[in-house]
N, C-alpha and C positions, 0 to 999 in steps of 0.2 A: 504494500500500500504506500500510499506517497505521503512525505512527513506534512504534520499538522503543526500551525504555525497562528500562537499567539499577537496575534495583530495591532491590538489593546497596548501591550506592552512594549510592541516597538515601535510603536505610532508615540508614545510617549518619550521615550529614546529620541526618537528623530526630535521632537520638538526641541529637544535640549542642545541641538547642535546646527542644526538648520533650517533656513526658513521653509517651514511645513506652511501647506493650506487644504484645507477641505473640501473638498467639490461633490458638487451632486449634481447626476446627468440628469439633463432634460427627456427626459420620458418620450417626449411629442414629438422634442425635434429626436433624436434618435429613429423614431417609427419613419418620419418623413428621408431620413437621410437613406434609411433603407430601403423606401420605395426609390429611390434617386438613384442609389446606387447599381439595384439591377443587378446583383448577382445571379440570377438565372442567366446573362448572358454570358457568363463564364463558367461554363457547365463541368469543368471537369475542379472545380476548387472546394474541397471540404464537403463534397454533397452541398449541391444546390438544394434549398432549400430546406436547410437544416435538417438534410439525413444525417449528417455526422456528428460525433456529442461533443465536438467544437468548434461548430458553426456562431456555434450566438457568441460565447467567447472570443472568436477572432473575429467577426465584422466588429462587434463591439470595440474592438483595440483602432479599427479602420477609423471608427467616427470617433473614438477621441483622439487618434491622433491628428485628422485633418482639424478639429477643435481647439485643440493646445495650440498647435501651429499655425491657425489662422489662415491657411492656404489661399491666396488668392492669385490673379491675372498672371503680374508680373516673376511669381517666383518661379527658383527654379531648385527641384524637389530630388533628393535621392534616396530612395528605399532600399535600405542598407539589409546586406544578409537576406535579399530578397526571395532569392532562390525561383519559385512557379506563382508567386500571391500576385494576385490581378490589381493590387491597392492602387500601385503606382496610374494604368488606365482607368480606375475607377476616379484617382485625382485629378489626372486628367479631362476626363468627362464631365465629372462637376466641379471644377473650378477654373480651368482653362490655362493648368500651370504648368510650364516648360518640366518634364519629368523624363527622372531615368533610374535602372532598375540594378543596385552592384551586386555582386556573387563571385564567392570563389570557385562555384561551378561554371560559368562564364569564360569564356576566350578572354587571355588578359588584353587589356587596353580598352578602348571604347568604339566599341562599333555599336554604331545605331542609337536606340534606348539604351543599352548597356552599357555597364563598366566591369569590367571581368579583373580579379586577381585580388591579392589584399584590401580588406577594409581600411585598415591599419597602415597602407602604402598605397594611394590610389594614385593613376596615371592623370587627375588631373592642377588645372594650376589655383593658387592662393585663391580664395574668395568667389571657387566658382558656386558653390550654392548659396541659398536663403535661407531652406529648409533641406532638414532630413530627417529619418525616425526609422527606430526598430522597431519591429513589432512581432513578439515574441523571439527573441533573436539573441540579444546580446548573452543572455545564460549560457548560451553555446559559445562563447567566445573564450578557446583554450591558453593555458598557460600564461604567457602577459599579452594578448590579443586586446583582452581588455582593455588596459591601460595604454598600449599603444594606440588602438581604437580613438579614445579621447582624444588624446594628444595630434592626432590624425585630425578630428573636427575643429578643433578649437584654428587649425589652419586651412581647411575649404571652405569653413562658412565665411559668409560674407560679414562684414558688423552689423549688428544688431538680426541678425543669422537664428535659428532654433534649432537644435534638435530635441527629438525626442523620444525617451525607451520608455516604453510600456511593452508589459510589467516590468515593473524594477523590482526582481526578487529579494526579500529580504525576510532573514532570518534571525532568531537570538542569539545563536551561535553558526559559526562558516561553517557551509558544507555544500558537497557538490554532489548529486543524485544520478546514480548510472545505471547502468543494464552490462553487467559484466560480461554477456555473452557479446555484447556489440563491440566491446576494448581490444585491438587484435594481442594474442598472446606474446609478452616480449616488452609493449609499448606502455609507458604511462603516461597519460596525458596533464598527469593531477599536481598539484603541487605538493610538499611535505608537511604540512601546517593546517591543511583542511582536512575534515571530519567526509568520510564517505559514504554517501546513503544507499543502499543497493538496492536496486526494483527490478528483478529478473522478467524479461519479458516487455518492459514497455519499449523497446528499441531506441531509448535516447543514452546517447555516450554523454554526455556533458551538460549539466544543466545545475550553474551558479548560482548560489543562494549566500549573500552578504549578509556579514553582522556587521555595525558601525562601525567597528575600528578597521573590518579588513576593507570594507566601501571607501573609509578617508581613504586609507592607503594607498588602493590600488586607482580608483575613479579621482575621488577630490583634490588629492594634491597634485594631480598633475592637470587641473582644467585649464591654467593658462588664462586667455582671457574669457573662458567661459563665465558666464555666473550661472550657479544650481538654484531651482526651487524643486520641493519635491510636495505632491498632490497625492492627498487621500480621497481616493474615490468611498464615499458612503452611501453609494446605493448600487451596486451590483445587478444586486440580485433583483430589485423593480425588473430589471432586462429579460433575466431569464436567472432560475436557479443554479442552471450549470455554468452562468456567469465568474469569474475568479479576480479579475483587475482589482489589485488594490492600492497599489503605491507608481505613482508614474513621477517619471524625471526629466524636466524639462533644463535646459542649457543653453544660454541666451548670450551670444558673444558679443561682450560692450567695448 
């Protein structure tokens, strides 16, 4: 089973360190964004129309991330750790914003929509985006990915630039949740210092989970000229039960 994680108490944690805000999604607009958005024309992502049990979960992440970020005309948008998600055409569609789509499954460099190769090393120049955002993504991001990662944004965004990770997983204590049979024999991905949670079977290798001190470490101290807020979502579950989004991170380079 997958660990269970007092929220209460690291919602109060973060208050002590960072500027924390509360949020609560609009119900209405949510419903409208998803008639808008039309994921039945992207038929092969998650079960169109919520056959998969994390469909509401991941549009959910869609519309708040075009909401934190403000997506509009002029920007220009990178959906990082992209991989197959339709987000990028769907921001596209409703808001009319230059977009493209990075992966390390990708031909490196930039062909087309694309940027192919490191998130953490990307082929393009200072201040080319506005906006960018993971969305369920950054957990995956092995060994110092992460924190290279960062330090990679805080020099494509433009000033006054966003990104954004939802979920920002966070825990009481570091640990990283795996599926030992997906680790090849031989390799370790993990660092020496974090707590291992094993889920035999759910086929994820790498999925980070931060307690404050190992977050300053690896993400805060190296923002650069980012500035962090970090948003507590408090109504999830209005969306749907199987909804999960708790803590979102937004990064605003001044």
């Amino acid at each position: 089973s997958n660990p269970v994680f007092d929220h209460e108490s690291i919602t109060l944690k973060l208050r002590k360190e960072f500027n924390v805000v509360d949020y609560k999604i609009d119900v209405d607009d949510h419903k409208q964004f998803m008639l808008d958005a039309d994921y039945n024309k992207v038929q092969s992502y998650y079960g169109v129309g919520g056959k998969s049990n994390v469909f509401k979960e991941v549009t959910l992440e869609h519309y708040l991330g075009a909401k934190f970020l403000n997506l509009k005309k002029d920007d220009v948008y990178i959906d990082i750790a992209s991989r197959f998600s339709p987000v990028s055409e769907i921001y596209n569609s409703l808001y009319d914003c230059e977009v493209y789509s990075q992966d390390l499954i990708f031909e490196n460099g930039i062909n087309g929509r694309q940027i192919g190769g490191d998130a953490g090393n990307r082929p393009v120049k200072d201040g080319f985006a506005s906006k960018m955002a993971l969305h369920n993504s950054f957990k995956h991001f092995e060994k110092d990915a992460d924190t290279r990662f960062i330090k990679e944004a805080s020099r494509v965004l433009v000033k006054g630039g966003k990104l954004c990770i939802l979920p920002l997983y966070l825990s009481e204590n570091y640990l990283i949740m795996t599926d030992p049979s997906v680790v090849t024999k031989g390799e370790n991905p993990f660092e020496n210092d974090v707590t291992l949670y094993c889920v035999k079977g759910n086929g994820i290798r790498h999925a980070r989970f931060y307690d404050i001190d190992n977050f300053i470490k690896r993400v805060v101290n190296h923002l650069g000229d980012l500035h962090l807020t970090i948003y507590v979502i408090q109504n999830e579950k209005d969306i749907d039960e199987s909804c999960y989004v708790k803590f979102v991170a937004i990064f605003e380079k001044i």
